[in-house]
N, C-alpha and C positions, 0 to 999 in steps of 0.2 A: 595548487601551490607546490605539493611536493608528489617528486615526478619520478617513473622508475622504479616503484616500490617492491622490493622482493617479500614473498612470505618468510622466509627464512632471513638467516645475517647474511647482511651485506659487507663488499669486499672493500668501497670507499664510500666518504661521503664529503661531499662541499659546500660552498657559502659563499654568497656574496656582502659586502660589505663598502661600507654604512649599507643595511634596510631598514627602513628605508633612509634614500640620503636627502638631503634636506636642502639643498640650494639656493641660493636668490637668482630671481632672474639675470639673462647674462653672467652667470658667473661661470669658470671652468670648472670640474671635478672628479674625481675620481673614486669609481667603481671597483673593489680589490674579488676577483676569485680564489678562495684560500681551499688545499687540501687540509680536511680536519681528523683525518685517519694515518697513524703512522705507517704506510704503505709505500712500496716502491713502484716508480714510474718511469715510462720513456717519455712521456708528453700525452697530450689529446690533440682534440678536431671539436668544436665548440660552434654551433648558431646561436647569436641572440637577436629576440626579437625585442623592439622598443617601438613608440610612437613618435615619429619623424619631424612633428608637428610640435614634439614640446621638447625634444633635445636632441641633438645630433651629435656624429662621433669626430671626434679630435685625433687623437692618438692610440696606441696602444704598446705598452714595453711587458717583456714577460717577467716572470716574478722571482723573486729571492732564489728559489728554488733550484733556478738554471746557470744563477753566478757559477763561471766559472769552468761551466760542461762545455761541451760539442754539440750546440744544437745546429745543425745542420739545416733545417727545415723551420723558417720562421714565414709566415705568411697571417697578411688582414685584410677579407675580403668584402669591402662596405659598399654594398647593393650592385650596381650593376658597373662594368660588364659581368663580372666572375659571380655573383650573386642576386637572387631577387631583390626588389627595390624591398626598402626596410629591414634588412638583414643586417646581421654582421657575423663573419665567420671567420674565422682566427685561429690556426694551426702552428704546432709548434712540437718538433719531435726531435727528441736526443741520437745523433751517431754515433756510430762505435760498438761493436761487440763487448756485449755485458754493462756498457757503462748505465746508470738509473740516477735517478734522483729521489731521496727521498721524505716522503712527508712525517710529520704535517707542518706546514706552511704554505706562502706565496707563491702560487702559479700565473697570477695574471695582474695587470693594472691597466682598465678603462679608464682614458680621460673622456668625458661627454663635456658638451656647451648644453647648460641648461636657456632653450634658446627662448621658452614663453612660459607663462604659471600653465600650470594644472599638474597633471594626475598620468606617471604613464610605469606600464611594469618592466621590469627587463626581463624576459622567462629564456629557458636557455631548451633548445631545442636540438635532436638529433649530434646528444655530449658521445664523445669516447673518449674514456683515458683507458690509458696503452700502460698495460704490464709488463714485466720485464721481457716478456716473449712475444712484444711491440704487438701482442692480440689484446682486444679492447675487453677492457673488464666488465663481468656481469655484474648486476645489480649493483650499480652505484645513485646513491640519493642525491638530492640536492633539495633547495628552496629558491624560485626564481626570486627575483629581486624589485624594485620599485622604488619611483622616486616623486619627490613633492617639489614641487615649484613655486614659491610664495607665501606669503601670510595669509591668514585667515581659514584657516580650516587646522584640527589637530585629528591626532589618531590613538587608537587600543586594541591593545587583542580582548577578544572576551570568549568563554567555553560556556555553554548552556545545555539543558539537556527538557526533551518535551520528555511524558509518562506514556505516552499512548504509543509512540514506535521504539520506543526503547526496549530491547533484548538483551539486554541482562550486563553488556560491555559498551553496546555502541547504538547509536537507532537506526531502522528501517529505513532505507529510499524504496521507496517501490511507488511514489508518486510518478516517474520522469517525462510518462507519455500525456501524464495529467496536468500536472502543475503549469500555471499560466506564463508565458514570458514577462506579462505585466505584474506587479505587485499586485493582488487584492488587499493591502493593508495601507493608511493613508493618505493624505490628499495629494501628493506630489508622488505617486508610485514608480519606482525605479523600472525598467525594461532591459531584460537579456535578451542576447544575440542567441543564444545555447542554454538550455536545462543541465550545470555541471551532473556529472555522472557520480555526485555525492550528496547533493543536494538533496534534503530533506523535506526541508519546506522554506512559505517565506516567513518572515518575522520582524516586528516591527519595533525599533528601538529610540528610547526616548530621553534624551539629557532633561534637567532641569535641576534647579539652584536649592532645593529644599526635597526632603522627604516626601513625597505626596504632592508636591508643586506642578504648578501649571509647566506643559512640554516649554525649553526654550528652544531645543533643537530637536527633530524627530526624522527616520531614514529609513527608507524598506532592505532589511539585511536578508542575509542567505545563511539559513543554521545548515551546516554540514551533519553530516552522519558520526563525524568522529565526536561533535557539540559546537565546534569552534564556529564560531559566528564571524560572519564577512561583510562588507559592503560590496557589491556588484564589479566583478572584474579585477577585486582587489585583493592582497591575503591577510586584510584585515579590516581594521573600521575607520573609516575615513568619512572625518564630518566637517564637509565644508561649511565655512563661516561661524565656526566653534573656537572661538582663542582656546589656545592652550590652559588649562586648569582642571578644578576638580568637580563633579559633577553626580548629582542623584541618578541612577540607572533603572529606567522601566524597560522590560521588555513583555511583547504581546506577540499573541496568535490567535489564529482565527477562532479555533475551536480547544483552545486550553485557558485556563487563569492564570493573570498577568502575574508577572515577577518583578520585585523592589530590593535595589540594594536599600541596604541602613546606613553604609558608610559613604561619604563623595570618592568617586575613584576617579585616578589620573585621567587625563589625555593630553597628549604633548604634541610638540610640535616639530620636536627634532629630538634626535637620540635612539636609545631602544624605545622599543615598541612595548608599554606596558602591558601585562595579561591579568586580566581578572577575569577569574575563576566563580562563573555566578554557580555551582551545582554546591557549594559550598556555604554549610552555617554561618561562616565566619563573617560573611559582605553580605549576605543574603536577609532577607525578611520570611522568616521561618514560618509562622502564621499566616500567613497571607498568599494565595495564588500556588503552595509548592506544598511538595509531599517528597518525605525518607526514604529512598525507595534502594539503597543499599551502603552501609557505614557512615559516613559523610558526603556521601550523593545526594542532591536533588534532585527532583523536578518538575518542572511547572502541570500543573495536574489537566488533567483531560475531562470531556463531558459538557464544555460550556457552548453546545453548538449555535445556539444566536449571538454569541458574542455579548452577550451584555456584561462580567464577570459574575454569574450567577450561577452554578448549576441546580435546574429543576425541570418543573412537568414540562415545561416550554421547550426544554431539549429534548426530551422523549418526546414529544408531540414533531418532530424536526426528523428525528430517526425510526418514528414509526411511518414519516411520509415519503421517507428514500431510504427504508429495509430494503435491501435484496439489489440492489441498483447497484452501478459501476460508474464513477465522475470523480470530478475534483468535489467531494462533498462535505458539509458542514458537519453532516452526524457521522461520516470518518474519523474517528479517534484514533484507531489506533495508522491510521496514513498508509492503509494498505490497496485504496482503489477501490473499494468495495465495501459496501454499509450491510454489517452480517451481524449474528446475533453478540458474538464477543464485544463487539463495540459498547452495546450497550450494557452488557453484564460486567464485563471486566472493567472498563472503561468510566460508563455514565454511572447504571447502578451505586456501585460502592462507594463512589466520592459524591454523592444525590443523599446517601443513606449510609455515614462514615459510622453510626452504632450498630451495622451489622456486626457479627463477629461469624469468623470459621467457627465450622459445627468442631465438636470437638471430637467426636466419633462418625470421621464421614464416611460413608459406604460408599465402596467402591465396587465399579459396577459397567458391565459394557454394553451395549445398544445393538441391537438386529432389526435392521428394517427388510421387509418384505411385502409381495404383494401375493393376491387371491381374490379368489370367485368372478375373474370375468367374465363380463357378459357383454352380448350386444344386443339394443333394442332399436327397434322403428318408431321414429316418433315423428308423422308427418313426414313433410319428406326428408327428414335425417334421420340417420343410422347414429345411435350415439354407445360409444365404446364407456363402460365401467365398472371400476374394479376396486377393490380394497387395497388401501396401504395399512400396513401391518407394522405393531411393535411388541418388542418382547426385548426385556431387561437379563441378564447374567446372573445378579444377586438379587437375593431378598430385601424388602426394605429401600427401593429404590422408589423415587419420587420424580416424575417429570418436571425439570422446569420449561426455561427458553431453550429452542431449538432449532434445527433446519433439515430439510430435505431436499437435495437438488433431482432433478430427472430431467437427465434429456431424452428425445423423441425424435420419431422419421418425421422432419415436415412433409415431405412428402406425402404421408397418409395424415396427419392434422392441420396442415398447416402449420404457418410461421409463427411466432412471437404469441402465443395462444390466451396469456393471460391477460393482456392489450386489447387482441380484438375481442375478447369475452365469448371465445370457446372454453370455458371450464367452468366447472360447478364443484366445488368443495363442501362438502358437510363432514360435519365432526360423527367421529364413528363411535363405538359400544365406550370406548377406554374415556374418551374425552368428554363426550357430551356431558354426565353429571356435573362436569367442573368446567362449562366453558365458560363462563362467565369470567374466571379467573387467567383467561386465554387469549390475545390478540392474534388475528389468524389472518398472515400475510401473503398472497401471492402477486409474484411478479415475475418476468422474464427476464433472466438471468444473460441471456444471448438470445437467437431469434429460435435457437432449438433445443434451448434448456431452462426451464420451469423452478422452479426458487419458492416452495411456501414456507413460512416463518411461523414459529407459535411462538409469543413473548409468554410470558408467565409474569403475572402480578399479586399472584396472591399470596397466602402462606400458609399453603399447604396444599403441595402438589398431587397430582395422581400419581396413585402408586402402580411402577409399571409391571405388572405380571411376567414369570419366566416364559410361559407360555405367551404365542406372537394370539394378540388384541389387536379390534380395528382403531384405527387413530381417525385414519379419513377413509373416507368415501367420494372418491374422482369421479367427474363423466367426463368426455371431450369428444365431440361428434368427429367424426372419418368423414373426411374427404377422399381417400385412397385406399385401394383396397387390394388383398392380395400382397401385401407387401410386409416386409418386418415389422413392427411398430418401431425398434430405435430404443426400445426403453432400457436408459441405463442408469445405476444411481451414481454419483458424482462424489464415491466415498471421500477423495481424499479433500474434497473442499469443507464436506461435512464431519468431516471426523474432528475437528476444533472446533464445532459450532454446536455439538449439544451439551445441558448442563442439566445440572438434579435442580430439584425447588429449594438449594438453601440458598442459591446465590452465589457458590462460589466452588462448590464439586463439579467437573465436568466427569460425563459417561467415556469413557477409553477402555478398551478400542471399539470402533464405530466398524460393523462391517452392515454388508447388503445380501441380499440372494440376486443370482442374476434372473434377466428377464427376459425370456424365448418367443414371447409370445406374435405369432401371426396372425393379423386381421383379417380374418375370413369374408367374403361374398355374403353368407349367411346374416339374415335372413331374407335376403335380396329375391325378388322374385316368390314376394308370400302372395297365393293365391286364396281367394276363398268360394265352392260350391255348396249351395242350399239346395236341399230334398225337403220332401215332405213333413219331416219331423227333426232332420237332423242337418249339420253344418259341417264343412269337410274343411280342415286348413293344409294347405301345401307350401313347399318352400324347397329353394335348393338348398341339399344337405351340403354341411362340410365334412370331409371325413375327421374323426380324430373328437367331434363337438357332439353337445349332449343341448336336448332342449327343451325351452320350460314356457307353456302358455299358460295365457293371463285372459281373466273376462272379465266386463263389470254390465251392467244396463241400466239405465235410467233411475229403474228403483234401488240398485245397486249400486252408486258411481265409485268406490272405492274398488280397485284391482284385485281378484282374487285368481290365487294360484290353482289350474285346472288337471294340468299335467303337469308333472318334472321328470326330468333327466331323458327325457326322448333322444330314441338314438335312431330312430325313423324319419324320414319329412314329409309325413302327414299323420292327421289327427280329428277325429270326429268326433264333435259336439250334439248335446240333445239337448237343449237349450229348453228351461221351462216357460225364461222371458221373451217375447215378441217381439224386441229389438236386443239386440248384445253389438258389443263391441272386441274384439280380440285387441293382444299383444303378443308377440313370438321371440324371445331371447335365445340367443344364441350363450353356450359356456364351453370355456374350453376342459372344463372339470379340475383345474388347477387348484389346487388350495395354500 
């Protein structure tokens, strides 16, 4: 709706009037564009676009503005030959050295024939107004226009605000690649041509005659980023077969608690366009479906991912089953594309479990992840690559909660998408294991070459994480490719807002990583093995740089036992006292 917008002030700004305008069928009327900034001008260059189907153009005289000057240059170009079909474009420039006109007031008067009912906008496209050095002025605003044809439908503006994309002034779009054209909300779902490029999400808004009453009217709307809620195509709410009057207001979403006005608010059918203000105590139901979230702001709270208006385990059971994932998704609270640990801490948690409170002394504290002691072993005929991920905390007194780790990798040497096809094995390492119980331990593939595990934390009373780097896990993932980089990188900056301490509501800042060099050696590729008389030879090609460590067990032994370590030779001889043995040859790059 409003077009042009500079970050800074702007030099003009304009209106059309009546918006919208209200006609009866067959009837003539007129469209005024008024300058509403005392500023001087030579004229503009003006396109409007309208729908041809519910009104066409009559006339056009220029406005107050021009009594009396030297306009030289008047022209109205409606569709073809001089213009596209459905256009209108309408030029009007003052002659004469120095002479201007200036605002605010009347620059234009559109007669239209309202020629059928319905619903069409007048948006004004490719505007110049000309400054007094007949060069066309930067940032000038506007608000297209629109018009109604008929009885039976009335309208409103409304402002709303969800809790999950909201940033502190305005909410998140970062749905746009996501978001369906269809409505998911209602039986009658509305369809866009276009995902506006403010568009938040969809939302579904419900008239009825009582507090709590059954819908009489209900319509799939479009919450914008600024709040301001729209019906489809329009720059406001437009509820066909709504007589004009006053009405109870629900609004819903998929994955927040619905919102209730207390009072009936307008909707009309001609005139200004009323605004109700639902972020507001004043018309709003405070108790029910919204939450304080700065002086007199509301808004509709986040967490309810089955939509039933409940939040509980049924929601965490919904975002433990699409952690780590990227869709249009239910356990997306906060509407960013991607179901990551904040959703549920920030988001579900605290309004699941509103007697939490902030700690009052929270330790603050930053996070180092890292890795160590890889190794490769043979097992059958795979080579499987595994190494430690590593944590170590900043301050004392730090408690793990919910968290994440991203790592991408060479598919190349792993293959694709790793935690799908179930190349990986995760076990909790030295730090964790005591307390995994208290742990949900999530892996998913994040893209086809970056790896996503989740620890939720449920308990109370987290591990405490040592200054000194501790194992957390324990990876394997078998090599397909060898000789080559592994790839492995950590994905600080998605991770750096996705770990927190175990009270629920300290996150660890700042989040860094070590990086990771590591190359996949050939080793133990090519293990041979010769028997003598008393003794067992193992051979292997070495890799230079790698250090290695055999393993035996035999029948009456089947638990693996460490024979040799840190070999920086590639071979080794056994006196074996059992009459069957079995070896193992790990390859390390001595890294710690």
């Amino acid at each position: 709706m409003l077009a042009l917008i500079s970050c800074g002030a702007f030099a003009a700004s304009l209106s059309l009037n009546p918006n919208p305008a209200t006609p009866t069928q067959g009837q003539n009327f007129i469209v005024s564009l008024n300058l509403d900034t005392a500023i001087q001008t030579r004229g503009y260059s003006i396109r409007f676009k309208y729908d041809t189907s519910v009104i066409s153009y009559v006339s056009a005289v220029r406005g107050s503005l021009f009594n009396g000057l030297n306009v030289g240059w008047w022209r109205a170009f409606n569709g073809l030959p001089n213009e596209e079909p459905g256009y209108l474009r309408i030029e009007c420039i003052i002659f004469g050295v120095g002479v201007n006109t200036t605002g605010a007031g009347n620059l234009l008067n559109i007669t239209f024939n309202a020629t059928n009912q319905g619903y069409t906008g007048i948006d004004l496209y490719n505007l110049k107004l000309y400054g007094t050095d007949a060069i066309p002025m930067a940032d000038v605003i506007w608000n297209d226009g629109s018009v109604i044809i008929g009885s039976g439908a009335s309208y409103a503006s409304a402002m709303a605000l969800l809790e999950g994309p909201f940033n502190g002034s305005t909410m998140n779009c970062m749905l746009q690649d996501k978001i369906p054209i269809s409505s998911p909300l209602g039986s009658y779902p509305d369809t866009l041509r276009t995902i506006p490029a403010d568009m938040v999400d969809w939302v579904l808004l419900e008239l009825s005659a009582s507090q709590g009453g059954s819908a009489l009217y209900s319509q799939s709307a479009i919450l914008h980023s600024n709040g301001s809620v729209t019906s489809p195509f329009k720059p406001y709410i437009l509820i066909p077969g709504a007589p004009q009057g006053s009405y109870y207001l629900k609004l819903k979403h998929r994955n927040h608690l619905s919102l209730n006005s207390i009072v009936p608010l307008q909707f009309v059918s001609s005139g200004s366009v009323p605004i109700h203000d639902l972020r507001s105590s004043f018309i709003i139901d405070t108790n029910s479906g919204v939450k304080n979230i700065s002086g007199n702001l509301w808004a509709m709270i986040s967490g309810d991912a089955n939509n039933d208006a409940q939040i509980n385990l049924a929601d965490r059971d919904i975002w433990l089953s699409e952690a780590g994932t990227s869709d249009y998704l239910a356990a997306d609270f906060d509407l960013d594309g991607v179901v990551m640990p904040n959703d549920i801490v920030e988001n579900w948690h605290l309004n699941a479990y509103p007697f939490f409170l902030p700690p009052t002394n929270p330790v603050s504290s930053s996070l180092h992840f890292s890795t160590a002691n890889f190794s490769i072993s043979e097992e059958g005929d795979q080579h499987i690559l595994s190494f430690d991920l590593m944590l170590a905390a900043g301050s004392q007194g730090s408690s793990l909660g919910t968290g994440a780790f991203v790592l991408g990798y060479n598919p190349l040497v792993f293959g694709s998408n790793i935690a799908a096809a179930g190349n990986l094995a995760i076990t909790a390492g030295s730090l964790l294991s005591p307390r995994i119980g208290d742990y949900t331990i999530i892996s998913r593939d994040l893209s086809d070459s970056r790896l996503i595990v989740i620890y939720e934390f449920s308990g109370s009373i987290g591990v405490s994480v040592p200054l000194s780097a501790s194992q957390l896990f324990r990876i394997s993932i078998p090599i397909q490719g060898f000789d080559l980089p592994s790839g492995f990188t950590f994905e600080v900056p998605i991770m750096q807002t996705q770990q927190y301490q175990a009270d629920y509501f300290s996150q660890f800042s700042p989040v860094t990583a070590a990086a990771i060099n590591e190359i996949i050696p050939s080793a133990p590729v090519s293990l041979a093995i010769a028997t003598a008389e008393d003794s067992i030879e193992l051979s292997w090609a070495a890799t230079p740089g790698y250090i290695y460590n055999v393993y035996g067990s035999s029948p009456l032994a089947p638990e693996w036992q460490l024979l040799a370590s840190e070999l920086e030779t590639n071979s080794w001889i056994d006196y074996p006292a059992a009459s069957i043995m079995y070896y193992r040859v790990t390859a390390n790059s001595g890294r710690q």
